[in-house]
N, C-alpha and C positions, 0 to 999 in steps of 0.2 A: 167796402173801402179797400182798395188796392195797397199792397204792401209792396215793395221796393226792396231788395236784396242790394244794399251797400257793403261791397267788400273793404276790409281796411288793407290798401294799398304800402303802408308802410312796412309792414312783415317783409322781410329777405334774410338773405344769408350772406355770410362774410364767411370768403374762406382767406387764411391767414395770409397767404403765400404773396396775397395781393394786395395785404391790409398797409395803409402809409404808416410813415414813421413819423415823431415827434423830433421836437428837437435832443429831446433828453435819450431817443433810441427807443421809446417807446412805442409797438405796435396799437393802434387804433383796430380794433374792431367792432362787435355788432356797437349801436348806437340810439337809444331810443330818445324823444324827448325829455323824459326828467333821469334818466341814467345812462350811464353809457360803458362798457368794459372794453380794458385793453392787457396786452399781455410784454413784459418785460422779461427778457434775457440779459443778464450783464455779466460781465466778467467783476472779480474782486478790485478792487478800488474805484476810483471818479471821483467824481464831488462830493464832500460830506459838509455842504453848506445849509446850517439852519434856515428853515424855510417855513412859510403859511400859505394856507392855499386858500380862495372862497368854494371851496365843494367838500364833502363828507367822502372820503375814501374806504374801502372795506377791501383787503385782500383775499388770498389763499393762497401758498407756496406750493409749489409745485416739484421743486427739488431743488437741494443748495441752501446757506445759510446764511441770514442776513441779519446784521442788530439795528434795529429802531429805535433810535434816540425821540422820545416825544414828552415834552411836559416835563420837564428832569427824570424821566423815568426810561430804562433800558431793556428794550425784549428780546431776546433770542428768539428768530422764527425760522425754523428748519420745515421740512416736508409735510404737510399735512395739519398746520396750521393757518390759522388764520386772523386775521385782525382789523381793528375801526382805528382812523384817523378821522376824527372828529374835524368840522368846517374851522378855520381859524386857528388851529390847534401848531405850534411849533415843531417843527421836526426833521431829521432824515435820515439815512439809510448808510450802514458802511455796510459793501455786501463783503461777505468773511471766504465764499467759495462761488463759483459760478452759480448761477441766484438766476429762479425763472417763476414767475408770480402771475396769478391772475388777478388785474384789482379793476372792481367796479366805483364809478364816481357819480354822484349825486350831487349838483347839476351833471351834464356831462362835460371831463375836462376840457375838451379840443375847442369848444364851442365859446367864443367872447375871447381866445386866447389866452384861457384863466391858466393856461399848463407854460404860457410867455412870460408871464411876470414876475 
């Protein structure tokens, strides 16, 4: 019996420089079906409007300081930390100093415009 060599055509690379932005200023890169990661640069202030998302979010800080308001509870996330926002979960972000994150989203955000609503 004859076997077939099917590549998975989906595998590429995102290089940033070229990656779209959100509306929130968030860079979109790579992007799989059930996940997808993008990367935020923000200066200190914007919007500190309570929000819910339908996706599971998980960061990593990159450098700069941000407070996370979620759930009544406050985290301090500086460089080399990381964190879960849970699907549904209340929350958001005053960033305290220029603030650059890498966070993956499960579904992926961009997709159904769940990062729109």
């Amino acid at each position: 019996m004859a076997t077939t060599d099917v590549r998975d055509t989906t595998v590429h690379k995102v290089t940033s420089a070229y990656s779209p932005r959100g509306r929130m200023g968030q860079k979109y890169l790579a992007s799989g079906k059930r996940v997808s990661m993008r990367l935020w640069e923000e200066a200190p202030g914007g919007d500190e409007t309570p929000h819910r998302r339908d996706y599971e979010a998980v960061g990593y800080v990159v450098s700069g300081r941000a407070e996370l308001y979620i759930e009544g509870q406050k985290l301090l996330l500086q460089p080399g930390d990381s964190w879960v926002v849970p699907s549904g979960a209340e929350h958001y972000y005053r960033v305290l100093e220029t603030f650059t994150a890498i966070e993956a989203t499960s579904p992926p955000a961009q997709v159904h415009a769940r990062d729109e609503r």
